[in-house]
Backbone bond lengths (Angstrom), bond angles and torsions (degrees), N, CA, C in turn:
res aa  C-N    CA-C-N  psi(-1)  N-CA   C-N-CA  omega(-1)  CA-C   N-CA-C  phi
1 X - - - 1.459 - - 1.524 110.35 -
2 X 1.334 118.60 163.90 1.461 119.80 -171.81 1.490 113.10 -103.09
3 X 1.304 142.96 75.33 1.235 126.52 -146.11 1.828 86.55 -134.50
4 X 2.157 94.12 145.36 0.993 132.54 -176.44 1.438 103.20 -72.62
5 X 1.795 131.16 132.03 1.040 119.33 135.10 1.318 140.51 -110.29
6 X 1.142 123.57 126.67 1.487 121.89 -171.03 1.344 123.49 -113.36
7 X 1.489 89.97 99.15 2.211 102.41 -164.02 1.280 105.23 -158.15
8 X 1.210 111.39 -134.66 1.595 123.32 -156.05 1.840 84.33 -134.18
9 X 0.742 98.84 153.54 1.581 127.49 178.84 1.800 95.73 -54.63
10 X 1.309 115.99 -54.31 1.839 119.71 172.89 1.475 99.36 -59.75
11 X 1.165 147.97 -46.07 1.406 136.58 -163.30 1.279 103.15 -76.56
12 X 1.910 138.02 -41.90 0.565 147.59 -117.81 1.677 87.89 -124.87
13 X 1.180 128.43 -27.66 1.701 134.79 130.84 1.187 126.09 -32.92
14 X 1.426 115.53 -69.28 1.550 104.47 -178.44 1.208 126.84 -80.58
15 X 1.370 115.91 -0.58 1.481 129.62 158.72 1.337 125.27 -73.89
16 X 1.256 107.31 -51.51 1.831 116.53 155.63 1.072 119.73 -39.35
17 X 1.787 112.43 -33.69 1.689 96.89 -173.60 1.175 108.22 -86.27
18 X 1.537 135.76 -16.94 0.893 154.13 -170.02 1.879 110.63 -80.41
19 X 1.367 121.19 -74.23 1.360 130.24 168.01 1.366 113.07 -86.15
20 X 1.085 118.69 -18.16 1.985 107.38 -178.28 1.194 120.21 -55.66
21 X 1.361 142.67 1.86 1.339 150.84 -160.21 1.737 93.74 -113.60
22 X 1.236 118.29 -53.94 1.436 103.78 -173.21 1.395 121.26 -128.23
23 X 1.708 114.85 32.98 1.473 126.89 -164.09 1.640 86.84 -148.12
24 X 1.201 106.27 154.86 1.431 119.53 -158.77 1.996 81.15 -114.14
25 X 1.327 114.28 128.61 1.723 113.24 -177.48 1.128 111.68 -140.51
26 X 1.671 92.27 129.63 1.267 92.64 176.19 1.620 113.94 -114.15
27 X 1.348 129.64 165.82 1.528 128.45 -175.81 1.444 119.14 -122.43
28 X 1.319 117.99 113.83 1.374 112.97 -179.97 2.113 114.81 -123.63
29 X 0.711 75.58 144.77 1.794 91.72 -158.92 1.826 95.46 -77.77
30 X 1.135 97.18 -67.64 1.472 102.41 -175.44 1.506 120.36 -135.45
31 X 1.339 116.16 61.90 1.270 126.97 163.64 1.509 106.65 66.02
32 X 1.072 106.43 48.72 1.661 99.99 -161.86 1.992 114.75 -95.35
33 X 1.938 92.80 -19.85 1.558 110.72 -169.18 1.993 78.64 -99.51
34 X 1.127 144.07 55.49 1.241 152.47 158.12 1.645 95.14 -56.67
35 X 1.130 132.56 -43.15 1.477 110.83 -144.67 1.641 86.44 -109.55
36 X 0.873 134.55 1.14 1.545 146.02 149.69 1.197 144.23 -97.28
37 X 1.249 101.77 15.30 1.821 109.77 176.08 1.580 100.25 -77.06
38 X 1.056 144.29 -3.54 1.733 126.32 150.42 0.891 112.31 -65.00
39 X 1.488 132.95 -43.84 1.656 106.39 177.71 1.626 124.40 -72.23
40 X 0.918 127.16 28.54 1.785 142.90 -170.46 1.568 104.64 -117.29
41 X 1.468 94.88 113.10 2.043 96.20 178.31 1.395 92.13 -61.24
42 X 1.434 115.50 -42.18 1.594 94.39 -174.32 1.648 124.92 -154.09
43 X 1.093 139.98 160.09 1.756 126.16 -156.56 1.102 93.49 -119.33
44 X 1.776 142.61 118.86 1.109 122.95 119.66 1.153 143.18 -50.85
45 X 1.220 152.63 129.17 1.290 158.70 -145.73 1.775 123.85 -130.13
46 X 1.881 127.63 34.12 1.009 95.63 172.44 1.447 160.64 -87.31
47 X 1.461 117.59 52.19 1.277 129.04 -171.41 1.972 111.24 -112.86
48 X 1.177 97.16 -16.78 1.855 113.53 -169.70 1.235 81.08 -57.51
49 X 1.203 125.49 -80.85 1.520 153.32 -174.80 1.839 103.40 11.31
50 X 1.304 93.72 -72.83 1.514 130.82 -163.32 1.737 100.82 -84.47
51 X 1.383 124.17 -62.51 1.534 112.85 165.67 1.450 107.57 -99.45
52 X 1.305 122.81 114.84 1.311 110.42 173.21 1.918 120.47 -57.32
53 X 1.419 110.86 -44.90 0.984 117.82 169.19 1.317 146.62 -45.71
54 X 1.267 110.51 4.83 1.579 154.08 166.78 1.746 97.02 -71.22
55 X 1.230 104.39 -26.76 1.912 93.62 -165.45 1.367 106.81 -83.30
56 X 1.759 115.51 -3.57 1.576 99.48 170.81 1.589 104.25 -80.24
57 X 0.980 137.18 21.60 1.462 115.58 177.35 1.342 103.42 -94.48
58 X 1.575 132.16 20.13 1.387 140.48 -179.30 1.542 113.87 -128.19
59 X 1.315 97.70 2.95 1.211 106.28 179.14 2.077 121.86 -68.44
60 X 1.243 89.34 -20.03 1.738 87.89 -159.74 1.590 85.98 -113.56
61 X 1.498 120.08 20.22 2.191 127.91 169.93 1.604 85.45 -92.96
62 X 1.358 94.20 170.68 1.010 118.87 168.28 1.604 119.47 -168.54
63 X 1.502 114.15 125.02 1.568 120.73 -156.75 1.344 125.52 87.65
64 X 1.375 127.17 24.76 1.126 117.48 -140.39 2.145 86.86 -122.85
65 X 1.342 85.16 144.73 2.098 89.55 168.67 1.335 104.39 -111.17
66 X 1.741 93.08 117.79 1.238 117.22 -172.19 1.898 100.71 -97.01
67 X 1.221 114.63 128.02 1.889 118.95 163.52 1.469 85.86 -99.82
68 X 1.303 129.89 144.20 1.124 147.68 154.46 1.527 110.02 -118.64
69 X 1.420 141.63 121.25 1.152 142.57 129.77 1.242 133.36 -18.04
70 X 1.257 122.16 109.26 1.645 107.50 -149.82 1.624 99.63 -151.43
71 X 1.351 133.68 29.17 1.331 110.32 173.49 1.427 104.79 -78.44
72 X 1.150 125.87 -13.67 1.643 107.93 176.30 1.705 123.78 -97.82
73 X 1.106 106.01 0.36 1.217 133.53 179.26 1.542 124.99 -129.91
74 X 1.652 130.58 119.13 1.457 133.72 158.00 1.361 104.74 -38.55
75 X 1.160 126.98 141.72 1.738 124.01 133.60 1.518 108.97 -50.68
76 X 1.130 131.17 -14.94 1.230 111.05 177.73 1.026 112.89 -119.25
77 X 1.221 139.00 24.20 1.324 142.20 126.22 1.352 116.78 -59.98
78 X 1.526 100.37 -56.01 1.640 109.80 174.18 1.844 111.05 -40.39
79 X 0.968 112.26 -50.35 1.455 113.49 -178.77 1.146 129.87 -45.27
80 X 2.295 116.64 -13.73 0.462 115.69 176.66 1.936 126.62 -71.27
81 X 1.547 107.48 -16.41 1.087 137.76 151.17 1.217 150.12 -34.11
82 X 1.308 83.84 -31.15 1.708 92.60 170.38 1.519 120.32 -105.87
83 X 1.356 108.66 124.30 1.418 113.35 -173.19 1.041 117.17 -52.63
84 X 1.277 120.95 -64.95 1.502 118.08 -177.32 2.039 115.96 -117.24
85 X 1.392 101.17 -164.55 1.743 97.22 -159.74 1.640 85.71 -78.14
86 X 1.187 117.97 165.53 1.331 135.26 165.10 1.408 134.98 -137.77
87 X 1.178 134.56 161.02 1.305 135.34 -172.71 1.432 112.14 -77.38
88 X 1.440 104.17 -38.94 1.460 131.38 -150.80 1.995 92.33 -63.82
89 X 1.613 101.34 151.03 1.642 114.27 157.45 0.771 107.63 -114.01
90 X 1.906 115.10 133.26 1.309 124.78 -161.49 2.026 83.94 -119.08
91 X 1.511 111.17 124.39 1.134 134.32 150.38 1.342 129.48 -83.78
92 X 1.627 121.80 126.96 1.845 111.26 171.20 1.581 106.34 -101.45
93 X 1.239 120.23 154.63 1.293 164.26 158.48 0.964 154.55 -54.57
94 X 1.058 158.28 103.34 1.681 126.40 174.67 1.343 107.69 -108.53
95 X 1.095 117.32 80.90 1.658 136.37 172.85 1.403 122.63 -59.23
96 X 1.899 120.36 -10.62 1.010 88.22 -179.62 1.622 138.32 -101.09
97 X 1.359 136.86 -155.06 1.903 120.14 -153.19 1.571 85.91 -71.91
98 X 1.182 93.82 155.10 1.721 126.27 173.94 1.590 114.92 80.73
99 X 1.485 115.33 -33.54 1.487 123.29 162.02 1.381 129.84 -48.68
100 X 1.204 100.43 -55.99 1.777 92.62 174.92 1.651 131.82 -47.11
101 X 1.727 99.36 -34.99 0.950 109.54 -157.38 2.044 108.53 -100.31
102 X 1.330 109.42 60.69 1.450 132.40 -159.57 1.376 102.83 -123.23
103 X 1.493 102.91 -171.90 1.512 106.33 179.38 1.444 90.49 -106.12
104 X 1.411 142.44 -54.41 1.150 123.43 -175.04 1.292 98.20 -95.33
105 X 1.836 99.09 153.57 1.701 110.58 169.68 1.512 101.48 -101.66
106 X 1.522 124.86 123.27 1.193 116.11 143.70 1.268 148.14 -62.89
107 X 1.382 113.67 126.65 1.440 126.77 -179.19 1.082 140.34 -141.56
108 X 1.901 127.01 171.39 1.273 112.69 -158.40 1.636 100.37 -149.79
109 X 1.363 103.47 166.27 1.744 92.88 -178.67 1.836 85.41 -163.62
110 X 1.363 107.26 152.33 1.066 152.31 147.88 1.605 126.14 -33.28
111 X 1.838 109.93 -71.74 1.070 104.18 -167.81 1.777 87.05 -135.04
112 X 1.500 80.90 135.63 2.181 85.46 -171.44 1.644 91.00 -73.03
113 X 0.865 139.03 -12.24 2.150 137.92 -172.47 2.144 70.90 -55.49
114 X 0.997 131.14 -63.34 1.498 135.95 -121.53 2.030 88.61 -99.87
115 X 1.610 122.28 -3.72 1.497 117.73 166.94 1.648 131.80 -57.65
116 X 1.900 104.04 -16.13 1.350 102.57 -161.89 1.694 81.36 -96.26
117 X 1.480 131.79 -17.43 1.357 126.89 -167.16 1.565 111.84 -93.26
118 X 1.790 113.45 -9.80 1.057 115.04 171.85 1.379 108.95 -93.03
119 X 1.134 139.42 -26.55 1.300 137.76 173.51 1.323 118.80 -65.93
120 X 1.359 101.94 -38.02 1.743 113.44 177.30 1.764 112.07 -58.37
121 X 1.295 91.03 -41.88 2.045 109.58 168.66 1.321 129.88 -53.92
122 X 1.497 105.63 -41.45 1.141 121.67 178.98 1.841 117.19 -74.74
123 X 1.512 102.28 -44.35 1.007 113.07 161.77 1.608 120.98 -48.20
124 X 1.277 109.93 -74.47 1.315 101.06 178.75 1.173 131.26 -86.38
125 X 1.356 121.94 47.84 1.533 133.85 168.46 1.646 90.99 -128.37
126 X 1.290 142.73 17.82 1.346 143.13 -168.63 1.438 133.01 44.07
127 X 1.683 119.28 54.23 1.295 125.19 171.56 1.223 102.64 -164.67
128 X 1.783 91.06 164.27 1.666 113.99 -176.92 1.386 102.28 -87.22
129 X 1.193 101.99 171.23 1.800 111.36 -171.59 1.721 118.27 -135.94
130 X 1.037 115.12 153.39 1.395 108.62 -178.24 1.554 105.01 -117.26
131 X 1.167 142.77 80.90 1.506 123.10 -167.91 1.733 104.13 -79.09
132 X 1.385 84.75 143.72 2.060 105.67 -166.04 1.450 102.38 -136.59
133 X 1.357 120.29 139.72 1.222 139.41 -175.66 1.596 104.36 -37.33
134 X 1.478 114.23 146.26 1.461 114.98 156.01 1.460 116.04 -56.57
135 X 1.249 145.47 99.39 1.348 141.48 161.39 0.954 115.10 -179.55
136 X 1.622 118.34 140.04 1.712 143.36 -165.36 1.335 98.00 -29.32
137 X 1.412 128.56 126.15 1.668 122.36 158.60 1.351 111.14 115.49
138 X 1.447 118.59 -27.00 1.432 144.08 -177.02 1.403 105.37 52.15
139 X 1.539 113.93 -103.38 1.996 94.32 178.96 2.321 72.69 -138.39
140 X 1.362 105.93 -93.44 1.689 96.51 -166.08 1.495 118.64 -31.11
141 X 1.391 130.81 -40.83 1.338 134.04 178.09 1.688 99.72 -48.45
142 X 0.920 102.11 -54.32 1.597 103.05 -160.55 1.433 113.33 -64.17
143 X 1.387 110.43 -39.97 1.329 120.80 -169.23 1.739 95.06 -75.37
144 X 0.727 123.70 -66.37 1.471 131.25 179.75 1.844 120.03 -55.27
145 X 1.230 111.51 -20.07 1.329 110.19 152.61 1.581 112.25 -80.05
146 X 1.448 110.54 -44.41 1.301 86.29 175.69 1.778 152.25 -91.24
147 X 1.657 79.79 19.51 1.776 104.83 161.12 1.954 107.96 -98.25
148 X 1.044 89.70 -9.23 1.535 68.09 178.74 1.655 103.78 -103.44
149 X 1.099 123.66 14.71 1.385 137.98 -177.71 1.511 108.47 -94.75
150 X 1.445 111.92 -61.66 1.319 134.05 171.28 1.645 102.08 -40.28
151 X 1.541 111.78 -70.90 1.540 123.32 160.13 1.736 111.07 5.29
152 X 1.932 77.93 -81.89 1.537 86.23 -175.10 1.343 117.13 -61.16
153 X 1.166 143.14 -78.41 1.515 121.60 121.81 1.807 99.37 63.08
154 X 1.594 103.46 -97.83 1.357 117.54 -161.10 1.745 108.51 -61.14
155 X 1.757 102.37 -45.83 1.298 100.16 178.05 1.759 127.85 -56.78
156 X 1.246 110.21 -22.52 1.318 122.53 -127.85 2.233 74.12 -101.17
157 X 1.264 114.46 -41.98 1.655 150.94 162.38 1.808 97.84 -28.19
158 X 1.462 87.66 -50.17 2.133 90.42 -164.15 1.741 100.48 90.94
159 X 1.093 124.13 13.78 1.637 119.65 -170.62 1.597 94.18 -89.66
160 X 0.987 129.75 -43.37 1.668 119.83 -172.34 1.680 97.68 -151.36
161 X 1.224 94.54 160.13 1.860 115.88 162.43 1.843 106.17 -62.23
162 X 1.409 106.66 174.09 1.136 130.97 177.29 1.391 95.66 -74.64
163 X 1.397 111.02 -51.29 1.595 116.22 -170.90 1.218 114.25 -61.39
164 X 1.452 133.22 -70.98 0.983 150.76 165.62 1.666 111.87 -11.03
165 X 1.519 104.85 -66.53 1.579 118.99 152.95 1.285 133.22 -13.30
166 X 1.537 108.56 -57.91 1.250 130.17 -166.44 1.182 95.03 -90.17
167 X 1.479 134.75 -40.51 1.509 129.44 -171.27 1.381 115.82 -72.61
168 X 1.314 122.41 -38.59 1.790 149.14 -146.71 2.146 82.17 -86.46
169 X 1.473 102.51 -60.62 1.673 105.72 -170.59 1.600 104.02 -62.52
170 X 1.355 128.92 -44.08 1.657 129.11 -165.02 2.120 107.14 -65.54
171 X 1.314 83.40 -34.86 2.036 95.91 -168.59 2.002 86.68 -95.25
172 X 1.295 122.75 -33.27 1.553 86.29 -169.23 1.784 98.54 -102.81
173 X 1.274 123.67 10.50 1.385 116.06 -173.35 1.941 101.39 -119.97
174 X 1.138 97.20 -10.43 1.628 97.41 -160.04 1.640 111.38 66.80
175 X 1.344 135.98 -7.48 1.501 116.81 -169.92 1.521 98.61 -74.16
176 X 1.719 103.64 166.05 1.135 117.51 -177.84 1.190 126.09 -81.38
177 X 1.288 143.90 6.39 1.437 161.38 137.79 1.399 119.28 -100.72
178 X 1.383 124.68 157.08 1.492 125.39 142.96 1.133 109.07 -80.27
179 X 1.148 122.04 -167.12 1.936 140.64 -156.29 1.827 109.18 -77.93
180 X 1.612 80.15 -58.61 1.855 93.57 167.57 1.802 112.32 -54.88
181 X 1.024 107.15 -69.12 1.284 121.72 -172.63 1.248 96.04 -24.59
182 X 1.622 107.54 -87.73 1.397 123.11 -170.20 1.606 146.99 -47.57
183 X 1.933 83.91 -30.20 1.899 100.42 131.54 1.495 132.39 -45.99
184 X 1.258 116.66 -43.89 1.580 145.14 -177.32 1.474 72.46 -50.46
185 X 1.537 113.77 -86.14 1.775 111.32 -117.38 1.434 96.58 -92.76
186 X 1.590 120.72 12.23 1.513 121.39 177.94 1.254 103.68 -112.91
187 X 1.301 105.81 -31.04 2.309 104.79 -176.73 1.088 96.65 123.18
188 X 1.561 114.31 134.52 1.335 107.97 171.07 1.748 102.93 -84.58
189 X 1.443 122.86 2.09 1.164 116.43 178.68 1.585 126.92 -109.94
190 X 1.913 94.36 18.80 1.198 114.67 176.75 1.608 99.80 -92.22
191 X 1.285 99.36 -47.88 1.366 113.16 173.87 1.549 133.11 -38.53
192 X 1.551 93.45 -61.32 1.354 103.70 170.20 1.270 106.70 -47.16
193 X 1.462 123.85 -76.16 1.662 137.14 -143.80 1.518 88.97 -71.56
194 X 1.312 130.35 -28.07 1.784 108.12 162.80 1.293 115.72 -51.06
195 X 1.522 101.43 -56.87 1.825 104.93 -169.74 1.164 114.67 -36.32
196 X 1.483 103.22 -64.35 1.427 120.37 -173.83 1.639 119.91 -81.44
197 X 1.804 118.17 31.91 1.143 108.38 150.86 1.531 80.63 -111.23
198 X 1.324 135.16 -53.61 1.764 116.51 -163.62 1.348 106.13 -64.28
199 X 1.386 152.77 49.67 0.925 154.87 -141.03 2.067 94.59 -161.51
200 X 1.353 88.07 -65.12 1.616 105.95 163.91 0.901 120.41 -48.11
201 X 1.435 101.75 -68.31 1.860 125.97 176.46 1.335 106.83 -36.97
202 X 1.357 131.32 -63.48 1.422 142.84 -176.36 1.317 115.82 -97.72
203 X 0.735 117.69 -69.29 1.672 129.31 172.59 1.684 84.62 98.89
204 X 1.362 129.43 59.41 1.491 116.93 -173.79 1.700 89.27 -122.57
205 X 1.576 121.84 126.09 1.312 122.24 167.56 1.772 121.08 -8.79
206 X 1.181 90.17 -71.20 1.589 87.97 -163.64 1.694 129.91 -64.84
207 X 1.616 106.81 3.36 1.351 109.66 146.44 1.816 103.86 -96.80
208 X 0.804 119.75 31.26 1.678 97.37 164.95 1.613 112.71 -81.41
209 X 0.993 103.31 133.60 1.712 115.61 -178.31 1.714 103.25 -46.03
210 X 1.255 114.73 129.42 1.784 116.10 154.87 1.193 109.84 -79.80
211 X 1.834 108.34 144.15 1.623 101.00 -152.73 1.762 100.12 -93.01
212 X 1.559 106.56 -1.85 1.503 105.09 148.69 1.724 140.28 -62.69
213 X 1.088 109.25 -8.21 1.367 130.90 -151.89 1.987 96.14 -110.58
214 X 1.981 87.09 -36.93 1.417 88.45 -161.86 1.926 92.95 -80.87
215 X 1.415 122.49 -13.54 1.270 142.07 -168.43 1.557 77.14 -59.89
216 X 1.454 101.13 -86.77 1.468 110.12 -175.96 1.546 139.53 -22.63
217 X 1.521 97.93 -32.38 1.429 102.69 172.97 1.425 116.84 -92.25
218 X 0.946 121.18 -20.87 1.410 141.14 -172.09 1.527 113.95 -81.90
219 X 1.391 112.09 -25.55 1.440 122.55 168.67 1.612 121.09 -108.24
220 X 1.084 104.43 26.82 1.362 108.84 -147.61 2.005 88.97 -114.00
């Protein structure tokens, strides 16, 4: 398939390693192939995510399959975004580092009419899919921000090292990072701005930011 990416040169890596073998890719930095997103079976999108206001540059397409990046953001929040009605299907994501590059892609949609056209997508860009509710955090983002929160949490406590952390979670969970780590290779400022939309989203304790964490982002 011929599909648009719209990211950073790192997103646009771990996606390559992922589809570059049997998807034809292209990379755009800053919306620059705008007057050509019809010829693209399909657009990844990770910058919407982070400014929503990025989604009028799709405003004047029409027909177009939109992936949007969306653990910090609903699509239907996003909707609030768009000026006027559109043709276009807007798909969510979980775009951020280390996710893409899995056996299943997580995703999300809006209107189930548009499930038999996301499966068909998934298929022919070469992966399985997990479809997950529309809402901030999606299902792995969430869970995984909120162990690395807890984390901080522990450090912040005097109960264990950073290290220790990272060692104790890799040998008793099997995942492929500890807490720190996996902060590392996602951002600690991916992190944050999750917390603090499920934080919004819910307003339920256990996304409240640790004010170690918030140290971290803040110096970061």
């Amino acid at each position: 398939m011929k599909i648009l990416v719209i990211g950073t040169e790192g997103d646009f890596a771990e996606f390559e390693k992922k589809f570059g073998a049997t998807n034809d890719l292209t990379l755009d930095t800053n919306y620059q192939f705008h007057s050509s997103f019809p010829a693209f079976d399909a657009i990844f999108d990770f910058f919407v995510g982070d400014e929503p206001e990025l989604f009028s540059n799709y405003q004047e397409s029409e027909g177009l399959t939109l992936f949007i990046n969306s653990p910090k953001i609903s699509l239907a929040e996003l909707s609030y975004f768009q000026e006027k009605e559109s043709s276009n299907t807007v798909f969510g994501f979980n775009g951020l580092p280390t996710f893409i590059d899995r056996e299943i892609l997580e995703v999300s949609l809006l209107n189930q009419d548009n499930l038999q056209e996301l499966r068909d997508i998934c298929k022919g860009i070469g992966t399985d899919l997990e479809i997950v509710d529309d809402r901030v955090g999606m299902v792995t983002p969430r869970i995984v921000s909120m162990i690395i929160n807890e984390a901080f949490y522990t450090v912040q406590e005097g109960t264990a090292t950073k290290e220790d952390i990272d060692q104790g979670m890799k040998l008793g969970t099997n995942y492929p990072y500890g807490p720190f780590e996996w902060c590392n290779v996602i951002g600690v400022r991916n992190i944050y701005e999750l917390l603090e939309a499920l934080y919004e989203d819910t307003k339920e304790e256990r996304y409240k930011i640790c004010p170690l964490l918030k140290k971290a982002y803040l110096s970061a």
